[in-house]
N, C-alpha and C positions, 0 to 999 in steps of 0.2 A: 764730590763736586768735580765735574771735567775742566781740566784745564788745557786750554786755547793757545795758540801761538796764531799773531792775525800778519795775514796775506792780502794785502790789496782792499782790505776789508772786510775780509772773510775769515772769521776766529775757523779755526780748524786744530782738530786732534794734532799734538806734535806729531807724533807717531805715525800717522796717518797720513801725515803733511809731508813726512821726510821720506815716507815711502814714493810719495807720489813723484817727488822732486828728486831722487834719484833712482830708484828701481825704474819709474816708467819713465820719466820725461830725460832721464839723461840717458840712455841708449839711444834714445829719440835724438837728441842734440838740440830740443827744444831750449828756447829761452826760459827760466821758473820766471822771472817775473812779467815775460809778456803772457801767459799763461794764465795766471792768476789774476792780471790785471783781463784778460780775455773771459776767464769765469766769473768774475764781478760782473762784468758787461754784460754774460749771459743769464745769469740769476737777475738783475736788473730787469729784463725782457721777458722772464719767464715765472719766476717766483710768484709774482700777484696773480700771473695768467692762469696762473695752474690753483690758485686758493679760488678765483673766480667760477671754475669750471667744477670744483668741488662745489661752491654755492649753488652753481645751477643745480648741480643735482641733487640738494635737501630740498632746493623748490619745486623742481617737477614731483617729490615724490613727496611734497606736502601740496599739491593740487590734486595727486591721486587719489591721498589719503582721504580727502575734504569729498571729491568725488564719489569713494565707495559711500563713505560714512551717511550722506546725505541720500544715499538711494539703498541703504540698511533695507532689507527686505523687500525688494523688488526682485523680482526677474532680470536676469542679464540683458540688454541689448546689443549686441557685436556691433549695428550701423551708429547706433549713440556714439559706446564705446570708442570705435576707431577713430570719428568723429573730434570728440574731446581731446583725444592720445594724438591730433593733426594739428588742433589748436593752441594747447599748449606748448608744440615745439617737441613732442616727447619723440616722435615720427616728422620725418622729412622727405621733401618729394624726391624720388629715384632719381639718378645722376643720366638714366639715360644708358645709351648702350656709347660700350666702349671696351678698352681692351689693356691690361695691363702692360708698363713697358718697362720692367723691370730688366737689366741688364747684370751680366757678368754672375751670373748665379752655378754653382759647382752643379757637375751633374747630380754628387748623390740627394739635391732638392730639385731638383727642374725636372731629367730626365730619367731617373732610377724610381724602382720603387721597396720600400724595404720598413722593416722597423727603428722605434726611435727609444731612446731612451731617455728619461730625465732625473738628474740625479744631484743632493744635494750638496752644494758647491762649498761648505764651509767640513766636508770626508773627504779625506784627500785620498784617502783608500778608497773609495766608493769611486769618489772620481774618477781614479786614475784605472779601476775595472772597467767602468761604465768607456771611458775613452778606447780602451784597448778589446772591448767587444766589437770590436768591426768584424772579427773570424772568433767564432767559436767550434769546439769542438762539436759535432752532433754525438760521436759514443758518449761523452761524457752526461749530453745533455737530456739523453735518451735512460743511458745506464742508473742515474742519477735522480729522476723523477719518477711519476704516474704516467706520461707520456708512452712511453710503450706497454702495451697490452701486453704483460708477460707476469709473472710471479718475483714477486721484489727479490733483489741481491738479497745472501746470504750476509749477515754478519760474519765479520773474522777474515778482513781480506776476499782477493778478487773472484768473485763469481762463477766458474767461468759457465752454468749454465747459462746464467744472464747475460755474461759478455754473449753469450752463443746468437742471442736474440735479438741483440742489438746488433750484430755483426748481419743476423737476416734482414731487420731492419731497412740498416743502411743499405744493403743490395737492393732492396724492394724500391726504396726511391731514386739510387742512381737509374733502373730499368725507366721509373721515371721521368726522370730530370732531365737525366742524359741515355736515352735508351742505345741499345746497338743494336746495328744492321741486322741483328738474328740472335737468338736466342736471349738470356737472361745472364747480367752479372754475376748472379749464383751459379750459374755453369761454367763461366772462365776459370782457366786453367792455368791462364796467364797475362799477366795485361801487356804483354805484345802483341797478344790476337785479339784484344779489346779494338774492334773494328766500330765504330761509330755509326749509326743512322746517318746526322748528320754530322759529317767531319770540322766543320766551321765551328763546333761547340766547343773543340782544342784549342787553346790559345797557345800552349807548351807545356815547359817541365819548369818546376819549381825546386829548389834544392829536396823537397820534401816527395816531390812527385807530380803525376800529371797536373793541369788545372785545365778547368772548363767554367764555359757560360751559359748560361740560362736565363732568360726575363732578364736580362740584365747581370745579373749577381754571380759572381764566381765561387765555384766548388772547387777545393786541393782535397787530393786521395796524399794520403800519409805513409808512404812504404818505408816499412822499417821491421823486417824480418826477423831482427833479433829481437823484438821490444817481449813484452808481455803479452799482449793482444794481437803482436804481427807475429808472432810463430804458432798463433792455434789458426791463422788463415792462409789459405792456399796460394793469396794474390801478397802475403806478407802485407797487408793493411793493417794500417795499427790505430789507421784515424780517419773519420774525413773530414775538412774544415770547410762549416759553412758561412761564406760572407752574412754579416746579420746586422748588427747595430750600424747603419749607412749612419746615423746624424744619433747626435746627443745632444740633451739641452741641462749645460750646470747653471742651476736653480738657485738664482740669490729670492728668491721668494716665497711661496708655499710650500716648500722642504726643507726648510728654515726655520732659525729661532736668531734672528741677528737684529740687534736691537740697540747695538752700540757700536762706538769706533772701534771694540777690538773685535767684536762680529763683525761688522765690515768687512777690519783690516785682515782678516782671514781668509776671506769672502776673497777680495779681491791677490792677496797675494798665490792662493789654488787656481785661480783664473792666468796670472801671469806666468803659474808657472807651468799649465796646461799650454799657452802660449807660446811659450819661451822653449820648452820639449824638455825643461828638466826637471819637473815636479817628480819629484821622487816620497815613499811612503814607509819604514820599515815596522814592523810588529812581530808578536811572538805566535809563532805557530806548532801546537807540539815539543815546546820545548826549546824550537831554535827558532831565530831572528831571522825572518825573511824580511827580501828592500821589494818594494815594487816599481816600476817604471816603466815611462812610455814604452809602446814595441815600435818597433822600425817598421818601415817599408817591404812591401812583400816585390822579390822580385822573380820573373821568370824568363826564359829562353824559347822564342819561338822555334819553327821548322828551321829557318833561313840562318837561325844563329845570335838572329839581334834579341837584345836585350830590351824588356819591358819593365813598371812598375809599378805597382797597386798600391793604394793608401793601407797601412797597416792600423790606422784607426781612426775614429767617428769625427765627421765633420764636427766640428761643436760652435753650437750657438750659445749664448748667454742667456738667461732671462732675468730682466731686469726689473724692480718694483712696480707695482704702480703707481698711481697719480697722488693715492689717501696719506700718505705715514708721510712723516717727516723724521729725519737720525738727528741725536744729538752729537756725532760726528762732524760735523760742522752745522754752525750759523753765520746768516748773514743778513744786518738791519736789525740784528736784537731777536735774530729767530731761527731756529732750526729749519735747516735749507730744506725740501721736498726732495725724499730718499729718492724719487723717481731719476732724479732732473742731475745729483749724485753720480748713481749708476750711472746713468747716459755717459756722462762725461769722464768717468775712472775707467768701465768697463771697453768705452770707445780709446782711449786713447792706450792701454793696453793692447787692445787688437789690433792699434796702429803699428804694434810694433811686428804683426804679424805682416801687415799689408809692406813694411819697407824692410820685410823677408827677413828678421832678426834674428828668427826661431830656427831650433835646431831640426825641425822637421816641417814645419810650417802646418798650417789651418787650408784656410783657403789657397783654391791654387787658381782663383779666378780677383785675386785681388779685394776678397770682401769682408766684411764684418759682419756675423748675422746677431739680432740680438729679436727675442720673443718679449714681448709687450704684454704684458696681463690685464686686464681690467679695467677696460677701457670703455667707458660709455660711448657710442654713439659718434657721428663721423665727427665733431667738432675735437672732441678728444683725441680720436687719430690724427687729426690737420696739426692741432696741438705737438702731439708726437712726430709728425713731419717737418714740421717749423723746428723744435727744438733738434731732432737730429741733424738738418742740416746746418744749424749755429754750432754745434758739436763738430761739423765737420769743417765748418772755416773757424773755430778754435785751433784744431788739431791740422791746419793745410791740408784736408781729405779731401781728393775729387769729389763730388756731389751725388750722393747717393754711395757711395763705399759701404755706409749703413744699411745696410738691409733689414727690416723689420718684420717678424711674425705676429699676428695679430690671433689674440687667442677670443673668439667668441664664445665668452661664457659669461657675459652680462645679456640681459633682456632688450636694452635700448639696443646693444649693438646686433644680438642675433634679427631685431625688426628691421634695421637700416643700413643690414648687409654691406649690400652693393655701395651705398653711399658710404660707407664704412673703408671699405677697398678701394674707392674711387680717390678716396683722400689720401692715399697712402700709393697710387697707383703706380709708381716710379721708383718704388723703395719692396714693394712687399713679393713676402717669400713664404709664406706659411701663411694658415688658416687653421683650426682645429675647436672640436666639442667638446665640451667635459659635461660630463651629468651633473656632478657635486656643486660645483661653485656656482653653475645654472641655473638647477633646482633651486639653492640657495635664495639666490635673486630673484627667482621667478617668487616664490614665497614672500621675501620681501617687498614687491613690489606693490603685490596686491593683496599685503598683510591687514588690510581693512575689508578685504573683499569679503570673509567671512571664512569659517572651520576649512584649513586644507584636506585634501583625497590622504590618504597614509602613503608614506615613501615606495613602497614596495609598488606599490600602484600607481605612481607618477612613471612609471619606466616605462606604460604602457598607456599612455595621457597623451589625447590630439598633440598639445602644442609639444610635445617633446619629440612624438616621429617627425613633425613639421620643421624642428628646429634642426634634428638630424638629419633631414632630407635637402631642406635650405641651404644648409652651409653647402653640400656637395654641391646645387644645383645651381648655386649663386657661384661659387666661385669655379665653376666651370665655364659658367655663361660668359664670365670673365674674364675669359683666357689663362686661368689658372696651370690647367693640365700643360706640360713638358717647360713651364717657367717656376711653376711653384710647387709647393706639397700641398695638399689638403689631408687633412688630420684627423685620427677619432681618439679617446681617451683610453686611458688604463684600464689594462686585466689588472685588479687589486688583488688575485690571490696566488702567489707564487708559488704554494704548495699544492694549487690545483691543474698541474700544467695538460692532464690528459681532459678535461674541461675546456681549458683554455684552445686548444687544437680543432674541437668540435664546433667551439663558438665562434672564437676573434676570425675565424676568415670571413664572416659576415661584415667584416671591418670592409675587407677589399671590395666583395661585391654590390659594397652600398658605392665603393669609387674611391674610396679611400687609399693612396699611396703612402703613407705612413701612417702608423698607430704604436701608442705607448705600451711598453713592457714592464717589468719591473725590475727585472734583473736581464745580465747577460745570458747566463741559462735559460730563460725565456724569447731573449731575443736571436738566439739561436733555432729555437723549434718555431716561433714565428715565422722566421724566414722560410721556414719548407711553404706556409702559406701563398706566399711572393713568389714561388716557383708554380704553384699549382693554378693560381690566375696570371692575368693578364691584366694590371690596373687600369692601364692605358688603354687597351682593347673594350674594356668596360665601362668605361668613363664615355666612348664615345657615342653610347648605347642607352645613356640613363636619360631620361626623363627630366620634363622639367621643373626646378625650384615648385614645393608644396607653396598653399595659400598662403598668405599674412594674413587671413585669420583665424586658421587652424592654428599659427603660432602666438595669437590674442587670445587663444583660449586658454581661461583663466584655472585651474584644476583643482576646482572648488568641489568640496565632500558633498554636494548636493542634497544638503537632508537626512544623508547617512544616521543610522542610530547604530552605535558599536556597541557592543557587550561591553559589562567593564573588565571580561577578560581581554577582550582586543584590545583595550584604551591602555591597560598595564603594558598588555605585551609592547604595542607601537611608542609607549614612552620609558619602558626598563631598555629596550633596543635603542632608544634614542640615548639615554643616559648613559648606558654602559659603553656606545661608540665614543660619547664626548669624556668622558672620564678618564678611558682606554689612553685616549691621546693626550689631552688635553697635562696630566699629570707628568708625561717625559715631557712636552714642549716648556712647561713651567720649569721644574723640578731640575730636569737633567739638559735644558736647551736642546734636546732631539726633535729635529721638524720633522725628521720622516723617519718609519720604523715599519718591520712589520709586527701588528697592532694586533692580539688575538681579540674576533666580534665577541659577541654575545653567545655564541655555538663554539666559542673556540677553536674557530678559523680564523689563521694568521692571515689579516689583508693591509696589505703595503696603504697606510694611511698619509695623509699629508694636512694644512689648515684647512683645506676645501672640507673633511669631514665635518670639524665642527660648527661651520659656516650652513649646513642644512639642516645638522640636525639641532643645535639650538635656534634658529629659525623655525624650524618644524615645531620644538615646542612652546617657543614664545606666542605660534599663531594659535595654540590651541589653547594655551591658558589666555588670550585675547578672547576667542569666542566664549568661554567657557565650558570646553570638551572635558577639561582639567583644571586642577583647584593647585595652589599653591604647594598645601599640606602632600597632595599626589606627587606633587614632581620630587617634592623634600623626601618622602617618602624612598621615591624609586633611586636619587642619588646613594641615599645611604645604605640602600640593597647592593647597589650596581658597586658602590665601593667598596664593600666586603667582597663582590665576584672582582673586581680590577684588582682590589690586595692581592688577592688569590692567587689570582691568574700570572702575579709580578715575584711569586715568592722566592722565586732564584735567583731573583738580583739584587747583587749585594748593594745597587747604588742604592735602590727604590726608594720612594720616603713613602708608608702606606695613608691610605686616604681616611679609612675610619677612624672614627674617634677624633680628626683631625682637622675638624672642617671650618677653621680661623684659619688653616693653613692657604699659602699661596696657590697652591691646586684648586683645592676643592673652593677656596672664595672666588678662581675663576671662573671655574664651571657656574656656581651660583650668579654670576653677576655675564656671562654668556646667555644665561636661559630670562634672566630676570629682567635684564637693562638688555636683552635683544632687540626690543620693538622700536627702541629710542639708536640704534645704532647704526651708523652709515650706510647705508646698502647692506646691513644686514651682518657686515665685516665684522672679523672677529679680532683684526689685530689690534686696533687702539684698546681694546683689554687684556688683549695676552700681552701686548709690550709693556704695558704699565705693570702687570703683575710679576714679569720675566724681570723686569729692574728690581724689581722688590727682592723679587728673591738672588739675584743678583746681588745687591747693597746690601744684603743680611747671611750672606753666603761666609 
């Protein structure tokens, strides 16, 4: 049973409470009890508002529901269709042209273009990598993957055939990046006579060696003649470091399992101390105790003598819940407050401490707070979130808009009502981005009565998903997006496929995309060769405009499909063993994000969006009747003999067979079973109920 200490009338976690009232608000020199009596005020004005907006949306999608049901076996209509979806308020008429006016935003969102990473905020090790990925090594990251086209290192210590290859490597793209006036960096002799094409690509010398620019992003060569790697080269290079993770996003949401005030209180103390510059990590490696910690400031020396200096790591944004979950970390009126409305207010006034420059290195250097919004229906939901962070900002005395907001388009109402979407947020927003996962999800659920869905693999390549990928870019161009904000595309999910990754993800850029997700810093290092080789902003200005709204109403229905019942196994052992895969750490062991081995036993960096389509995927099919009950029972108890399997070297694991009373597998069961009856399809009001359980019996 949680026990409360109450504030102004607000029971809140002691622990939670005392952090707040001195870690964040006494640096601050805030008052704690005008504070408190400030968040009563603002849970007053906001708490119903946000239960109201959850209402609307079981209603619009109990009109939809009512809609397919009653036109069962018809033919689609698209002019019906859009029709209905105008009437009921589901769609709203366009805001009109106009232009975003968001201010004070850092270059690495407005004017850079590069990779992002998002990384789960309750690893403080992960964090604290994910933060310090602004410069990665390229040997490392070249030597160390699939990424270079060579013959893998040797076991037993360093290579040096393979260093040889990475070392070609690297000269092949500095010819590149940064070419010279004549010949090839494989032919310098010495980089004194490294004469440049163009000489404006030198910025100076770094303690470590020259640095240059390009697209934006700076390159440092690493001379160090005695090192390992600097005495088998002729220029004594031992490294070259490439700018890579521009922005980071720590994830109190989908890379999570945080379900209480000491999840929270975790949550938020990795975020303060990401802030503050002193989040520090230490672990065993090999035997000995390494500490981890922020890096410093990159500085260099121009021609004239003066002294420059580079951020040594990732802008970081937040991202904060959505609107659904409520924490029993605090209530207020006899109810657990809206985790959303929480975050806003913990997260924001922790940042305050960034904006009245507390920190030992500082965030923003444009005086901002950025924090990414997830799951947000539709523009009335963003006004919502605009309302509420500006009462967060006259809580905390924050100039108006200090808050900056990322809006992630990966619900249905909000990818149709775009524009009207960003129009409500027009003064605040900084980010936009796609994800497949939680999309798909949604789109499944939305028009879960509509009839048997297409199979996942073939949704990738479904009208309304190029339509939805083409929208985001083309809407929020149209917008004024491009040199104020980022526009976004989703995760490469397989980190062990990085020579894949290099062939595909630049289709990120050339769709207009200036940032897209990684999964590690090793990836967001070889990313960034990407950002050299386009021109985001050059290409942005070129694209075409925003696809139909009703290629994005096309509903991506199996159309009469008859599958074998070998394809019905294969599309539902693949759906079971991805939900299984994960579904067992996020219960079991509280791991939101891991890398997860599929069904092929390829490790792919999963998060909750996995299980959000694929048990929607099979709650729509045991709806039509593609699949029977006994099928799904079936393929769990397969897929859980391949998840034991696949888990047998870890010594936390708790295995799934034999075991299915357990808090695991009665998730999975009640994700696939109770999927049709669940909020947009979400999957947390089951996983936190089960995650407590197993918590209380822990």
């Amino acid at each position: 049973m949680t026990q409360y200490v109450t504030r102004a009338g607000i029971e809140a976690d002691p622990q939670l409470a005392q952090f707040i009232e001195t870690q964040v608000l006494g640096p601050l020199g805030r008052d704690v009890d005008e504070f408190w009596q400030g968040f009563a005020q603002l849970l007053g004005s906001f708490a119903l508002r946000n239960r109201a907006l959850l209402a609307k949306r079981e209603d619009l999608q109990a009109k939809i529901d009512a809609w397919h049901t009653e036109r069962a076996g018809k033919s689609h209509d698209t002019e019906d269709y859009r029709a209905f979806l105008t009437d009921i308020g589901y769609l709203v008429p366009e805001p009109g042209e106009f232009t975003i006016g968001t201010e004070n935003v850092d270059p690495e969102i407005a004017t850079m273009a590069g990779p992002q990473l998002v990384v789960p905020i309750l690893n403080a090790r992960f964090l604290l990598n994910a933060a310090n990925a602004r410069w990665g090594s390229l040997y490392d990251a070249l030597y160390g993957t699939d990424a270079l086209d060579a013959p893998p290192a040797r076991p037993g210590g360093y290579d040096e055939d393979r260093g040889a290859a990475v070392i070609a490597e690297g000269r092949k793209l500095l010819d590149e990046i940064v070419p010279l006036a004549s010949g090839s960096w494989s032919d310098l002799d010495s980089l004194k006579s490294a004469a440049l094409a163009d000489p404006s690509q030198q910025l100076g010398t770094t303690e470590k060696g020259p640095i240059f620019r390009h697209n934006g992003l700076h390159i440092e060569l690493v001379v160090d003649p005695d090192s390992q790697v600097g005495k088998t080269d002729r220029l004594g290079l031992a490294d070259i470091n490439f700018e890579a993770a521009l922005t980071t996003i720590a994830d109190c949401e989908d890379s999570v399992a945080a379900v209480d005030a000491e999840d929270k209180l975790l949550a938020y103390t990795n975020w303060l101390g990401v802030i503050r510059g002193d989040l520090e990590e230490s672990f065993d490696k090999g035997g000995k105790t390494l500490t981890r910690k922020l890096a410093g400031d990159k500085t260099y020396t121009d021609a004239d003598g003066a002294e420059h200096t580079l951020p040594g790591r990732s802008l970081m944004f937040v991202r904060n819940v959505g609107h659904l979950m409520t924490n029993p970390a605090m209530r207020w009126d006899g109810m657990e407050i809206p985790e959303g409305i929480l975050d806003a207010v913990v997260t924001s006034a922790i940042g305050a401490q960034d904006v009245a420059g507390l920190g030992r290195y500082g965030n923003s250097r444009c005086g901002s707070i950025y924090i990414v919004k997830p799951k947000m229906h539709g523009p009335e939901e963003c006004a919502f979130t605009n309302d509420l962070f500006d009462a967060v900002e006259d809580l905390l005395g924050l100039p108006r808009h200090t808050i900056k907001v990322g809006v992630m388009d990966e619900e249905r109402r909000t990818s149709a009502n775009l524009a009207a979407c960003i129009h409500a947020v027009r003064d605040r927003i900084v980010f936009i981005n796609t994800g497949f996962l939680d999309r798909t999800g949604d789109e499944i659920h939305t028009s879960m009565r509509a009839g048997p869905m297409m199979r996942k693999g073939e949704m990738k390549n479904s009208a309304w998903l190029k339509a939805y990928e083409a929208r985001n870019v083309g809407i929020g161009l149209a917008h004024g997006l491009s040199g104020r904000a980022q526009i976004g595309k989703g995760m490469w999910a397989a980190p062990d496929l990085m020579g894949q990754m290099m062939i595909e993800k630049i289709g990120h850029l050339r769709a207009g995309a200036n940032t897209a997700w990684v999964p590690s810093p090793t990836a967001a290092t070889l990313h960034a060769i990407h950002y050299h080789r386009e021109d985001v902003f050059a290409i942005q200005k070129g694209l075409p405009d925003a696809a139909k709204l009703d290629d994005l109403l096309t509903i991506p229905l199996a159309d009469g499909t008859n599958w074998s019942e070998e394809e019905i196994r294969e599309e539902l052992d693949n759906n079971c063993q991805g939900l299984l895969g994960y579904v067992v750490r996020w219960i079991d062991q509280g791991v939101g994000c891991s890398k997860v081995p599929d069904i092929n036993d390829v490790g792919l960096m999963e998060d909750r969006a996995t299980l959000r389509i694929s048990s929607q995927h099979i709650a729509n099919w045991l709806l039509h009747g593609v699949i029977s009950q006994d099928q799904v029972m079936n393929s769990l108890r397969r897929m859980a003999a391949k998840v034991d399997q696949q888990n047998a070297g870890d010594p936390f694991y708790e295995p799934l067979l034999e075991n299915e009373d357990g808090a695991a597998f009665s998730a999975a069961k009640d994700l696939i079973f109770k999927g049709v009856e669940q909020p947009s399809g979400y999957t947390e009001p089951l996983l936190h109920a089960w995650r407590l359980r197993k918590k209380a019996n822990a």
